[in-house]
C-alpha positions in Angstrom: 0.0 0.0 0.0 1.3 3.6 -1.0 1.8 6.2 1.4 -0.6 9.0 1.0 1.3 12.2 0.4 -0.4 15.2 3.3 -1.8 18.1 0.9 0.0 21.6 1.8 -3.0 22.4 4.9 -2.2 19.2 6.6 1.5 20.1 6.7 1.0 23.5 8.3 -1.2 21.8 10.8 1.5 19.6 11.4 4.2 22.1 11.8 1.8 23.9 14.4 0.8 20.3 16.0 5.0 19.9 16.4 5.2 23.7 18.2 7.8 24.2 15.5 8.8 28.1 15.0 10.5 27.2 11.9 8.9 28.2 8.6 7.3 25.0 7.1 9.9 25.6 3.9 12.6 25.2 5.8 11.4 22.2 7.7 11.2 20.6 4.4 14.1 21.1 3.4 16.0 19.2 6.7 15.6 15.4 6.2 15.2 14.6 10.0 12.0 17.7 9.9 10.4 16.7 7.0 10.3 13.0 8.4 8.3 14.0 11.6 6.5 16.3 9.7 4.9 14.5 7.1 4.5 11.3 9.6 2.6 14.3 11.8 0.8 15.4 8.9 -0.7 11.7 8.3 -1.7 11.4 11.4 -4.1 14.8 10.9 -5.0 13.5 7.6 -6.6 10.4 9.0 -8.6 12.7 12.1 -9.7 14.9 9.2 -11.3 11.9 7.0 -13.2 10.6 10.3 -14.7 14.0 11.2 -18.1 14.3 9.1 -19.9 17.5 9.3 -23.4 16.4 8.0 -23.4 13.3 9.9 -23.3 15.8 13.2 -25.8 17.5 11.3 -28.2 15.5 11.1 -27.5 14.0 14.5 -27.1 10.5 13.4 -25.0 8.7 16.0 -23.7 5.6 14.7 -22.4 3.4 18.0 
């Protein structure tokens, strides 16, 4: 299975998520950074896909 590869939005949430100061640039451009980052970035990617906005909505709680 291929990686997904975080859209721009995820990263910058990621960089904030880390507490990182550093510009998101120049995270990407240290291999150690861009690692964690991008690992971080996943990890958002997947909360952001379970999170469904019309489901709250409509209130339909699936348990």
């Amino acid at each position: 299975m291929a990686r997904v590869e975080p859209d721009r939005a995820a990263l910058e949430v990621a960089r904030h998520m880390l507490g990182s100061k550093t510009s998101l640039d120049d995270m990407l451009k240290n291999p150690t950074l861009k690692a964690a980052l991008k690992a971080a970035a996943r990890r958002h990617m997947r909360r952001r896909d379970q999170f469904d906005p019309k489901k709250l909505q409509a209130n339909d709680h699936d348990d």
